[in-house]
ZAZANU-218535 format. One record per residue: residue in three letters; x, y, z of N, C-alpha, C in turn. Coordinates in Angstrom, 2 decimals, padded with zeros to 5 digits, always signed. Each point is the difference from the previous one (the first is absolute). Layout:
N
r / n_c1 / n_c2 / n_c3 / ca_c1 / ca_c2 / ca_c3 / c_c1 / c_c2 / c_c3
Ala / X / Y / Z / X / Y / Z / X / Y / Z
...
# end
This chain:
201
r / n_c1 / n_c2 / n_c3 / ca_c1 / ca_c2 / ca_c3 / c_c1 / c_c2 / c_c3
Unk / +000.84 / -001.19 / +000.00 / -000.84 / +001.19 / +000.00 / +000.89 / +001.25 / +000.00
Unk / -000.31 / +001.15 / -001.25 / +000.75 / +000.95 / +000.58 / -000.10 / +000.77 / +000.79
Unk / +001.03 / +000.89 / +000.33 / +000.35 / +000.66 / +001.48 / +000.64 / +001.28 / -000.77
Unk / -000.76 / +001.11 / +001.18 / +001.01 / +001.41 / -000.40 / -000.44 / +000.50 / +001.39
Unk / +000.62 / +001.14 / +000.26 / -000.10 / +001.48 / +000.74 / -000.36 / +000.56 / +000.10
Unk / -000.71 / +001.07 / +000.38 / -000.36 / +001.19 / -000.37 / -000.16 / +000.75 / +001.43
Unk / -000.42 / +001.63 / -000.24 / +000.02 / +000.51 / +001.12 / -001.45 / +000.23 / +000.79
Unk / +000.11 / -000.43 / +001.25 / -001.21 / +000.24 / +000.33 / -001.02 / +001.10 / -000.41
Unk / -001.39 / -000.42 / -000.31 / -001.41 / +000.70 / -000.26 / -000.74 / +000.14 / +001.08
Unk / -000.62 / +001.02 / +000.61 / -001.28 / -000.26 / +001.16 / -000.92 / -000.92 / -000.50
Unk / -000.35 / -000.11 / -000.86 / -000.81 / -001.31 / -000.61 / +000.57 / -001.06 / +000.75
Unk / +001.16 / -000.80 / +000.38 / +000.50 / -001.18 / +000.22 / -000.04 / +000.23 / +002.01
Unk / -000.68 / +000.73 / -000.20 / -000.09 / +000.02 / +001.98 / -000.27 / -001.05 / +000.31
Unk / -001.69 / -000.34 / -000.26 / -000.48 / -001.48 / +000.35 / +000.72 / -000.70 / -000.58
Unk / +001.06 / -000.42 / -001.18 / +000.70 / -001.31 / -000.06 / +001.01 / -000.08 / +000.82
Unk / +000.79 / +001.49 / +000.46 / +000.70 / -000.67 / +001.05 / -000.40 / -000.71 / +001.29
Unk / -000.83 / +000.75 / +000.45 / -000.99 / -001.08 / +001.49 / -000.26 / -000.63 / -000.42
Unk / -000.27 / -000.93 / -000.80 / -000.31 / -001.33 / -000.59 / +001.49 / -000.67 / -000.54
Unk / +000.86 / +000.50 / -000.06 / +001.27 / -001.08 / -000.26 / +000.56 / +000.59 / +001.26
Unk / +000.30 / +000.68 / +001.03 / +000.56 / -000.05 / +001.55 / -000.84 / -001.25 / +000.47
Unk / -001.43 / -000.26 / -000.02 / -000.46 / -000.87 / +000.48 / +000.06 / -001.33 / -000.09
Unk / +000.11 / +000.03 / -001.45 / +000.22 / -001.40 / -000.60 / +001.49 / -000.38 / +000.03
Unk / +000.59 / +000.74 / +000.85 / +001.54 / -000.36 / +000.31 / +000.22 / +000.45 / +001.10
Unk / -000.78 / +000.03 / +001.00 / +000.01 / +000.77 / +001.46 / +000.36 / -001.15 / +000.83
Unk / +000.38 / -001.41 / -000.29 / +000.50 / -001.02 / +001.20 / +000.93 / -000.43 / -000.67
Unk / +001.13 / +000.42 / +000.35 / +001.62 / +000.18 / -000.19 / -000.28 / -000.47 / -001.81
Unk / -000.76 / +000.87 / -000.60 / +000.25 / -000.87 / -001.74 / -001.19 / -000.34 / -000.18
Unk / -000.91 / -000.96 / +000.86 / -000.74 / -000.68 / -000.47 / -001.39 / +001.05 / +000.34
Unk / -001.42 / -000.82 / -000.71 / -001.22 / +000.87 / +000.23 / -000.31 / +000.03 / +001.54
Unk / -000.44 / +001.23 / +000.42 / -000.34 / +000.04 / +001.49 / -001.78 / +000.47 / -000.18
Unk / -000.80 / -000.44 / -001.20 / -001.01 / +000.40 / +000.22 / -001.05 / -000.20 / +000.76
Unk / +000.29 / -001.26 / +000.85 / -000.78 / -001.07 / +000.66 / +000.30 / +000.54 / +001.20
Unk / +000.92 / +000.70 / +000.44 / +000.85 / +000.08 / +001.25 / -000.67 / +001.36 / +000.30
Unk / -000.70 / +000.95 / -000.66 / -000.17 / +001.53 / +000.60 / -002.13 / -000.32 / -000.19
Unk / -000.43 / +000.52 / +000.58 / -001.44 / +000.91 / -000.21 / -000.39 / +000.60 / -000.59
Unk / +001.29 / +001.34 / +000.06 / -000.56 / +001.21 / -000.51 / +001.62 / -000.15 / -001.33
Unk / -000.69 / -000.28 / -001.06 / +001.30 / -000.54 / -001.18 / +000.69 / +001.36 / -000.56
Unk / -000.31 / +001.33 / +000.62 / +000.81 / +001.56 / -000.20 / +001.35 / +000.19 / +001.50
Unk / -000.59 / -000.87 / +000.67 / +001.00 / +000.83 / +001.25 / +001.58 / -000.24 / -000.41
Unk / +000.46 / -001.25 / -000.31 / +001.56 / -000.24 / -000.51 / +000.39 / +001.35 / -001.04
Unk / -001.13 / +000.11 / -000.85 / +000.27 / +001.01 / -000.87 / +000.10 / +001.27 / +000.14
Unk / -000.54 / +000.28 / +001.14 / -000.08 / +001.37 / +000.63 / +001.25 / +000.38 / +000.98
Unk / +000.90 / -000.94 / -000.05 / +000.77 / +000.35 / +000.89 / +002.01 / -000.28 / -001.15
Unk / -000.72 / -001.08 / -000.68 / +001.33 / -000.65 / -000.59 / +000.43 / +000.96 / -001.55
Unk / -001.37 / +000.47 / -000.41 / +000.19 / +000.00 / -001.34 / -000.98 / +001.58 / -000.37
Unk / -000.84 / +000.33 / +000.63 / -001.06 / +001.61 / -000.45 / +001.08 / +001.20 / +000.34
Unk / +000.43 / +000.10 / +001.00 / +000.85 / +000.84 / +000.47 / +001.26 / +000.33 / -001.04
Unk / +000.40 / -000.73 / -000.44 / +000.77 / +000.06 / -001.11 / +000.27 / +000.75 / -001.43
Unk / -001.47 / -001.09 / +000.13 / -000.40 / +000.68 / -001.65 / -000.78 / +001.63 / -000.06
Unk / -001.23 / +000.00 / +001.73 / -000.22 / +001.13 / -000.86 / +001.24 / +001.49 / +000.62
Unk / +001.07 / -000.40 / +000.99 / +001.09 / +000.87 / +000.61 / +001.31 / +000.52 / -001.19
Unk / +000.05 / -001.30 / -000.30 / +001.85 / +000.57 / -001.07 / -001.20 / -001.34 / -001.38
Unk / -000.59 / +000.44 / -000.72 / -000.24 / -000.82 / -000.97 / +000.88 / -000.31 / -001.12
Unk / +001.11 / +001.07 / +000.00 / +001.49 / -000.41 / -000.88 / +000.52 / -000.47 / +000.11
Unk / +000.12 / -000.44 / +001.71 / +001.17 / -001.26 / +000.01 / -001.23 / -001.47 / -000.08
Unk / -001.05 / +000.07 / -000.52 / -001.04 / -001.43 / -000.43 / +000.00 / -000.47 / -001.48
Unk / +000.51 / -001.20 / +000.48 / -000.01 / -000.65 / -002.21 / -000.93 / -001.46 / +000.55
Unk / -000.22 / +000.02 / -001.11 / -001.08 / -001.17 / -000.21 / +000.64 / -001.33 / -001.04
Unk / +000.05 / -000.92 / +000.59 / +000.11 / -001.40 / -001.32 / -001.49 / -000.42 / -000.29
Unk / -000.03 / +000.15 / -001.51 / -001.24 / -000.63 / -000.55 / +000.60 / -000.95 / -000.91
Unk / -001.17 / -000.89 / +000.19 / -000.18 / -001.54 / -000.87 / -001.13 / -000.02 / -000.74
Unk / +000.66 / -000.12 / -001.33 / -001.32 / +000.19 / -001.04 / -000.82 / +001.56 / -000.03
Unk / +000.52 / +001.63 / +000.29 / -000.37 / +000.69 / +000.57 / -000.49 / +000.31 / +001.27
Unk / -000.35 / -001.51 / +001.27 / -000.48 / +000.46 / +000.77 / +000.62 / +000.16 / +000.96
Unk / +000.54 / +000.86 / +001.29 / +000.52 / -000.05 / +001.11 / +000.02 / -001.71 / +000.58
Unk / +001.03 / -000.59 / +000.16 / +000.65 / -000.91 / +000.75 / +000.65 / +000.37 / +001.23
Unk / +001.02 / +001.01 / +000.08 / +000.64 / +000.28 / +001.37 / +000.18 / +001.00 / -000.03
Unk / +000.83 / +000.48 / +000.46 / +000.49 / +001.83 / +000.43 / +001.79 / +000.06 / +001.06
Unk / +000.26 / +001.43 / -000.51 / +001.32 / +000.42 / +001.19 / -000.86 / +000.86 / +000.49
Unk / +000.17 / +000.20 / +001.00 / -000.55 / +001.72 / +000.64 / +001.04 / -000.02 / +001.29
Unk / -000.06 / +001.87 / +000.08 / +001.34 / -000.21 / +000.56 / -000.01 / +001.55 / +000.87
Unk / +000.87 / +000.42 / +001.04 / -000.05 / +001.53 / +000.00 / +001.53 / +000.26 / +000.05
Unk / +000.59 / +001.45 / -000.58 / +001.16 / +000.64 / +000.06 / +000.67 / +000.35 / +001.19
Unk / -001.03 / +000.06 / +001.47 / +000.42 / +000.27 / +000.94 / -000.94 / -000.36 / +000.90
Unk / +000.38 / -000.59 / +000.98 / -000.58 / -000.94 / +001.11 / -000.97 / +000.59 / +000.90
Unk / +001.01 / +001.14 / +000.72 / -000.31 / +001.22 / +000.51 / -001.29 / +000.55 / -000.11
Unk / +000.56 / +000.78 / -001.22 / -001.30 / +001.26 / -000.88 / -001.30 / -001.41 / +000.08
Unk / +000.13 / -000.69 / -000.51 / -001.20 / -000.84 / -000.59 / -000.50 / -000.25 / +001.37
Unk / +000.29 / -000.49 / +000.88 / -000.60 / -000.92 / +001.52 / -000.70 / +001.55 / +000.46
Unk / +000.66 / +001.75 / -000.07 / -000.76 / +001.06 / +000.07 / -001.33 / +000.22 / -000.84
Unk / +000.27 / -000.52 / -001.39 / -001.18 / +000.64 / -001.06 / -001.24 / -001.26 / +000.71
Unk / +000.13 / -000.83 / -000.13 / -000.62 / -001.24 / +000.37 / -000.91 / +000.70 / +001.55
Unk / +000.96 / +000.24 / +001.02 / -000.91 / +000.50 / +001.14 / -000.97 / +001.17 / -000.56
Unk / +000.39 / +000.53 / -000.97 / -000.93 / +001.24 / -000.03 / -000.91 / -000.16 / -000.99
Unk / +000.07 / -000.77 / -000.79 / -000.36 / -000.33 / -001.52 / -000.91 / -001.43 / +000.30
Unk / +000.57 / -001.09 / -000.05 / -000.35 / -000.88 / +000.10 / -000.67 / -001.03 / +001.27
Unk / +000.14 / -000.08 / +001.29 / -000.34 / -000.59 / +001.11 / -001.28 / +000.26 / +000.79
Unk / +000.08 / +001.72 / -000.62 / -000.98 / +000.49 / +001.17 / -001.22 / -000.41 / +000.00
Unk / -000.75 / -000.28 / -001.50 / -001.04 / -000.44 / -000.24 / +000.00 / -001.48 / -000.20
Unk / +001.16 / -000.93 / +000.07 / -000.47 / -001.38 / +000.20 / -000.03 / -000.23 / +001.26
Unk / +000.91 / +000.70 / +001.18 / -000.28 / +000.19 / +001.52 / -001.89 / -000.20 / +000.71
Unk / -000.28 / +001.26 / -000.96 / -001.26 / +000.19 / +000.42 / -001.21 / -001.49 / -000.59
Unk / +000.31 / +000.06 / -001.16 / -000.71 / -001.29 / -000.63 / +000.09 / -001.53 / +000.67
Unk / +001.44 / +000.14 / +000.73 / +000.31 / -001.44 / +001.00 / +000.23 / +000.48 / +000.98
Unk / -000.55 / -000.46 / +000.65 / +000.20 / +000.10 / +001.72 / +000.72 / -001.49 / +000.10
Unk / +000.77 / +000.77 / +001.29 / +001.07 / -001.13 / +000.60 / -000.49 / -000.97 / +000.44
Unk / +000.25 / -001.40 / -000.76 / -001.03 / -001.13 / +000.68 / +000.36 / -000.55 / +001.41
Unk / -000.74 / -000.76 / +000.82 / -000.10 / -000.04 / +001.67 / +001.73 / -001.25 / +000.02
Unk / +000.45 / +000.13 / +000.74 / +001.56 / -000.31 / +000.28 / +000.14 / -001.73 / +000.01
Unk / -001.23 / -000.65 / -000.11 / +000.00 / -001.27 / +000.07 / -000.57 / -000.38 / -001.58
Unk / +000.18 / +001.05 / -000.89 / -000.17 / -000.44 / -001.08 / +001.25 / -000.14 / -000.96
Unk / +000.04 / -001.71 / -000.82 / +001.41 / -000.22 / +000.19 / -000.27 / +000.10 / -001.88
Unk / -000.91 / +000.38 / -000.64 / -000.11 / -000.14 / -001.83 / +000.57 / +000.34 / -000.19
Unk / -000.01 / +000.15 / -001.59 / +000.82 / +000.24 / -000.78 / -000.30 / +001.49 / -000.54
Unk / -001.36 / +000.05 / +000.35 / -000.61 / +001.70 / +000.00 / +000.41 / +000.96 / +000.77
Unk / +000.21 / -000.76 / +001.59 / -000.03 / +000.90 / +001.20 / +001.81 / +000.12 / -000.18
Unk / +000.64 / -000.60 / -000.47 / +001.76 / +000.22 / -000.54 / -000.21 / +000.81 / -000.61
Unk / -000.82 / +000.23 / -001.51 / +000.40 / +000.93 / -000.52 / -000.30 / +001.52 / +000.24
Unk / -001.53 / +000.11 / +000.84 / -000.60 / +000.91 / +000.45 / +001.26 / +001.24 / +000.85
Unk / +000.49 / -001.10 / +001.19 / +001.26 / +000.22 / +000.77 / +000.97 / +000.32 / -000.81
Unk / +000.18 / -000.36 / -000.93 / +001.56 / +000.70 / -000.96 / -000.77 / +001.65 / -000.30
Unk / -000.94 / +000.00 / -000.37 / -000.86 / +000.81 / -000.42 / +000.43 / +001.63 / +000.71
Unk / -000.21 / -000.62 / +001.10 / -000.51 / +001.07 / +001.34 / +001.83 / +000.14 / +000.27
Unk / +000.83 / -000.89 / -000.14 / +001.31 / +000.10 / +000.48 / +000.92 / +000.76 / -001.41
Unk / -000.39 / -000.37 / -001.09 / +000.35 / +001.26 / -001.16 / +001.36 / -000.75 / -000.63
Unk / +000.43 / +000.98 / -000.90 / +001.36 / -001.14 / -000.50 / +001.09 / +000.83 / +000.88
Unk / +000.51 / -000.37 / +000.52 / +000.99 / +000.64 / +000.85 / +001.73 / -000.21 / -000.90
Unk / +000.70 / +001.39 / -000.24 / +001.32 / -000.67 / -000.35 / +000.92 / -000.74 / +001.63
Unk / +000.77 / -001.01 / -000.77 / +000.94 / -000.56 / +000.95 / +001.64 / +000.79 / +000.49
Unk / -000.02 / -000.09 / +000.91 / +001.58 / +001.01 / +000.26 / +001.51 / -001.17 / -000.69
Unk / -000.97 / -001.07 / +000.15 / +001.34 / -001.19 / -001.18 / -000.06 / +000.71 / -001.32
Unk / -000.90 / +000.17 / -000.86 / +000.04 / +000.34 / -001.11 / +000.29 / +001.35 / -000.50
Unk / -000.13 / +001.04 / +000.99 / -000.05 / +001.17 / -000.97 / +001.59 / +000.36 / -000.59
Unk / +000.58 / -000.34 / -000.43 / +001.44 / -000.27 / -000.75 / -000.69 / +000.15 / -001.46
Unk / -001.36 / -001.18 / +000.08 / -000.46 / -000.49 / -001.04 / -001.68 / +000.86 / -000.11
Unk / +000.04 / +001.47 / -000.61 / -000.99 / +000.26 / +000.18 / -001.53 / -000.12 / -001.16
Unk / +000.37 / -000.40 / -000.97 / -001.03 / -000.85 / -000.31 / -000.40 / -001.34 / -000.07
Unk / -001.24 / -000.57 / +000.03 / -000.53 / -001.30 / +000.20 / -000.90 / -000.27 / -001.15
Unk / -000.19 / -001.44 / -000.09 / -000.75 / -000.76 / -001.02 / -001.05 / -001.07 / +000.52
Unk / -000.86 / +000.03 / -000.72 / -001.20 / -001.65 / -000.24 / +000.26 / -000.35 / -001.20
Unk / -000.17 / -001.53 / -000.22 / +000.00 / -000.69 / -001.45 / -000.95 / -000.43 / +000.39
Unk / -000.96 / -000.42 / -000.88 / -000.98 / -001.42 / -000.14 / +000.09 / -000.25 / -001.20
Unk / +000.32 / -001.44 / +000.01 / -000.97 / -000.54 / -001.80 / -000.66 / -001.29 / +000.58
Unk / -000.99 / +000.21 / -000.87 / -000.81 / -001.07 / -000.01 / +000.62 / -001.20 / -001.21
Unk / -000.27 / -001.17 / +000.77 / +000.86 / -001.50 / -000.92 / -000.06 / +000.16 / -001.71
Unk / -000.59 / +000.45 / -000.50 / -000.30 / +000.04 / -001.55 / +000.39 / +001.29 / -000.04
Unk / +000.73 / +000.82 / +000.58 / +001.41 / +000.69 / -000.23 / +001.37 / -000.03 / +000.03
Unk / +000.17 / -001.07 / +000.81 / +001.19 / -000.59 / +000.65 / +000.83 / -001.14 / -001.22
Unk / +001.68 / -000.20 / +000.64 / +000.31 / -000.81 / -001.13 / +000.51 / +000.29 / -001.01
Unk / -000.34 / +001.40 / -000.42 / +001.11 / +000.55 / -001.41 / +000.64 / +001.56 / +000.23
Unk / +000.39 / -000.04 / +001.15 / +001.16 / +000.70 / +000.03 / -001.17 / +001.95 / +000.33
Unk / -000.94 / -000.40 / +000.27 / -001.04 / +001.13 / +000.38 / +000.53 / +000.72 / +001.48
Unk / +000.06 / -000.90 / +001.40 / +000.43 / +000.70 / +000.99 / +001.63 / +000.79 / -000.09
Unk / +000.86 / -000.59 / -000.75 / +000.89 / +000.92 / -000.45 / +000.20 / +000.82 / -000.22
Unk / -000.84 / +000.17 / -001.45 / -000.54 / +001.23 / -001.03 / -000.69 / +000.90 / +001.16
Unk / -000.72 / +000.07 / +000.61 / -000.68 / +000.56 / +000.74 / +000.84 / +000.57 / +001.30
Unk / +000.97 / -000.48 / +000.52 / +000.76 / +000.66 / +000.84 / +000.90 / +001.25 / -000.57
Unk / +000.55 / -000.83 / -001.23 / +000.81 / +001.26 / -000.83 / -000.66 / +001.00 / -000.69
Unk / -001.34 / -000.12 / -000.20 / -000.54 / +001.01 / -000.35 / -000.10 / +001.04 / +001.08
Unk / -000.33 / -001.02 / +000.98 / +000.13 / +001.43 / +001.20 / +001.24 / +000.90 / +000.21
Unk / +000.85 / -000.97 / +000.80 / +000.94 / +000.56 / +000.06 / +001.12 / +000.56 / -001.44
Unk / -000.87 / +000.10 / -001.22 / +000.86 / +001.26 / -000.58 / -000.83 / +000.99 / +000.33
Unk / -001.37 / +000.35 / +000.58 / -000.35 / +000.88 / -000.33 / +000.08 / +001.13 / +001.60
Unk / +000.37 / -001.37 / +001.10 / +000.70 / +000.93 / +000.90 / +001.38 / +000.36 / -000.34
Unk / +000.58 / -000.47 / -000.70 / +001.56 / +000.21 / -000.67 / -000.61 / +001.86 / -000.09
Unk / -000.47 / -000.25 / -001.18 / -000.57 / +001.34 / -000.80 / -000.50 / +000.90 / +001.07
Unk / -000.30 / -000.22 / +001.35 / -000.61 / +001.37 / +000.89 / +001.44 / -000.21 / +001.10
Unk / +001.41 / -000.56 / -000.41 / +000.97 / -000.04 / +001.00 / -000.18 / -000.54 / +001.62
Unk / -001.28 / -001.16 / -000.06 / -000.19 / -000.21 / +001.42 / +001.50 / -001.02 / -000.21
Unk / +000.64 / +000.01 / +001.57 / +000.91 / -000.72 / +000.09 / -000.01 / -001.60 / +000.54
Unk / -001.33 / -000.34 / +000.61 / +000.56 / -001.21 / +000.21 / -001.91 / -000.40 / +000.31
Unk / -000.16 / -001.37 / -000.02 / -001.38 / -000.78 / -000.23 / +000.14 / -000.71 / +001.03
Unk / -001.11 / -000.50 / +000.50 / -000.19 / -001.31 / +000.64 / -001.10 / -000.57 / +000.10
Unk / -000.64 / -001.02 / +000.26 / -001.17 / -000.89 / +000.36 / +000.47 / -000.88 / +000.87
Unk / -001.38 / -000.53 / +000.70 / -000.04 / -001.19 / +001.02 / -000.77 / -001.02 / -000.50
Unk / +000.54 / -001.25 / +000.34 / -000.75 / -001.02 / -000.54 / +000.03 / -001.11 / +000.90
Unk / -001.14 / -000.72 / +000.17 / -000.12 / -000.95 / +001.25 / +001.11 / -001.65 / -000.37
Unk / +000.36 / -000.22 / +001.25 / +000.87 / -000.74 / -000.16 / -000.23 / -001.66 / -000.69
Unk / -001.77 / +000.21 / +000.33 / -000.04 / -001.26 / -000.48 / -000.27 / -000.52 / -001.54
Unk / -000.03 / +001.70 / -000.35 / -000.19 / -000.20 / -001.44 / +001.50 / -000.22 / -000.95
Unk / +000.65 / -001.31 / +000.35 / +000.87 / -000.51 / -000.70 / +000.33 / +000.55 / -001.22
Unk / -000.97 / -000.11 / -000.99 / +000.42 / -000.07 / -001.47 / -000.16 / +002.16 / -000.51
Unk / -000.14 / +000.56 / +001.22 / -000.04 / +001.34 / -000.02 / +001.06 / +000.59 / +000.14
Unk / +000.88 / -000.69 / +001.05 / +001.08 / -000.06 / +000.90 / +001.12 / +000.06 / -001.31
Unk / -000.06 / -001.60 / -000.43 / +001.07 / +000.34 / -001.26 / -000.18 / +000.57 / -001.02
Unk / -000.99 / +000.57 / -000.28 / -000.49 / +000.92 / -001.19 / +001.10 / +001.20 / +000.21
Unk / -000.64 / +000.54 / +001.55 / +000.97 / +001.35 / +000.17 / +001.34 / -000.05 / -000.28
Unk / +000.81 / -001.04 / +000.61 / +001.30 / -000.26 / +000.13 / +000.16 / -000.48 / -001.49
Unk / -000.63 / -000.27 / -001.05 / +000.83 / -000.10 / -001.22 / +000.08 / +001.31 / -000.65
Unk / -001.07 / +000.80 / +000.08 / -000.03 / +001.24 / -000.71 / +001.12 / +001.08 / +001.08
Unk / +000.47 / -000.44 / -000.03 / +001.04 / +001.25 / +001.05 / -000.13 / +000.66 / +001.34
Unk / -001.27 / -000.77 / +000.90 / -000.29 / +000.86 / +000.95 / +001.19 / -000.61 / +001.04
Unk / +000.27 / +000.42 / +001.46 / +000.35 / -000.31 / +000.44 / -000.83 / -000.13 / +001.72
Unk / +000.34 / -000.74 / +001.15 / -000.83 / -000.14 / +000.82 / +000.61 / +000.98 / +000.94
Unk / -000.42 / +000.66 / +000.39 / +000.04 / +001.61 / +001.12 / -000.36 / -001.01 / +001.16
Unk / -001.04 / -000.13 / +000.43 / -000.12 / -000.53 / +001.32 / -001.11 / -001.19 / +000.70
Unk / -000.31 / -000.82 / +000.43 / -000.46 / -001.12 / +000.40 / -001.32 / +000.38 / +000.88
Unk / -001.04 / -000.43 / +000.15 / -000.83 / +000.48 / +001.04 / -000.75 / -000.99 / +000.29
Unk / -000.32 / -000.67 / +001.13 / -000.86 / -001.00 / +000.47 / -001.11 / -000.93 / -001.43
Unk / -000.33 / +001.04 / -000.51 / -000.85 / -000.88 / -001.44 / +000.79 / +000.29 / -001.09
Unk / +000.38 / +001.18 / -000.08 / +000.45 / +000.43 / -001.24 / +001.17 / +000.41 / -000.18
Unk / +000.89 / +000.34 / -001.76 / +000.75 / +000.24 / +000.38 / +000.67 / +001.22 / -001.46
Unk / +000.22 / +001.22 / +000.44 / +000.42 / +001.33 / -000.52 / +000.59 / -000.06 / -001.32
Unk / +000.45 / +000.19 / -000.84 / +000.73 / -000.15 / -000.86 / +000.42 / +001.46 / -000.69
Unk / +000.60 / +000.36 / -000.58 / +000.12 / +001.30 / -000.68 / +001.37 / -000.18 / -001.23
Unk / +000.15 / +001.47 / -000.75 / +000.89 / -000.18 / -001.10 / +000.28 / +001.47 / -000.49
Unk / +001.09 / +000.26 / -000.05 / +000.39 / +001.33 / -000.45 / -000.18 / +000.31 / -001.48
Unk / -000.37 / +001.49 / +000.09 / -000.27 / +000.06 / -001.02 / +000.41 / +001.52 / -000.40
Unk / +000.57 / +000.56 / -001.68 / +001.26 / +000.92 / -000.42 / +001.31 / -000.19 / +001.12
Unk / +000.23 / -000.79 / -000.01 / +001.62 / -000.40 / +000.41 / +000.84 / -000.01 / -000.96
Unk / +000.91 / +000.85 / +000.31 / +001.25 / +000.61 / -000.30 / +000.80 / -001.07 / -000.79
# end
């Protein structure tokens, strides 16, 4: 099937919450696993697109959205625009569920209310990334293409250095990063940091 790029459209909003979801358990579909099938998306993947929509590209198969990069230039600024921009009204829309609720809703609700926070490990590395593809994207050299598309185009705004987190148990994620050049920054009880310089001398 073919495969290309392109740069994110507001049109492709709803396909990204629909491929975060369908790749929301380390890769695999988590649609069975949530209630409310927007909350992963509201936290992993909206903020993104509608905050820095330049650093968002899309992989389509056969024209249609399959996966996505989305990404921000600075950790910082973005976890600010997000409190002011983005949280306040999913805050109000979710209330904090009661403390003995252990879902997969009441997790994400709680990330919700807790915001994307930058890490004091990372800021060396001040922009960050999401990938998703869905399986009938995967396989020909797409998550690649899709990293380097990004990172030329932070090349092109001189951010100096990237990173993402990725859970530890997602094995075949793990060596994805480490072949494309990332390197591992730091270890954390589930997960574990990775980052990669970028306009080096």
């Amino acid at each position: 099937m073919e495969t290309y790029i392109r740069p994110y459209h507001p049109s492709d909003l709803s396909a990204l919450y629909r491929i975060c979801l369908q790749t929301g358990d380390s890769g695999s579909d988590a649609t069975d696993l949530y209630q409310d099938p927007e909350l992963i998306g509201h936290f992993y993947a909206g903020p993104y697109a509608v905050i820095e929509p330049d650093l968002c590209f899309v992989l389509c198969c056969a024209g249609e959205p399959c996966g996505y990069i989305i990404g921000t230039r600075n950790s910082e600024m973005f976890y600010q625009k997000c409190e002011q921009e983005w949280f306040p009204v999913l805050r109000r829309r979710y209330p904090l569920p009661e403390e003995q609720d252990n879902s997969k809703d009441a997790h994400m609700i709680r990330l919700l209310h807790q915001g994307i926070k930058p890490q004091a490990d990372l800021l060396d590395y001040p922009a960050h990334l999401h990938i998703d593809i869905l399986p009938k994207g995967q396989g020909k050299g797409a998550g690649r293409n899709l990293i380097n598309t990004l990172i030329n185009r932070l090349k092109e705004l001189k951010i100096p250095a990237l990173h993402l987190q990725v859970g530890k148990s997602n094995e075949g994620a793990v060596k994805f990063y480490e072949r494309v050049g990332f390197h591992r920054i730091k270890e954390y009880e589930f997960a574990i940091a990775f980052g990669i310089y970028l306009n080096e001398a």
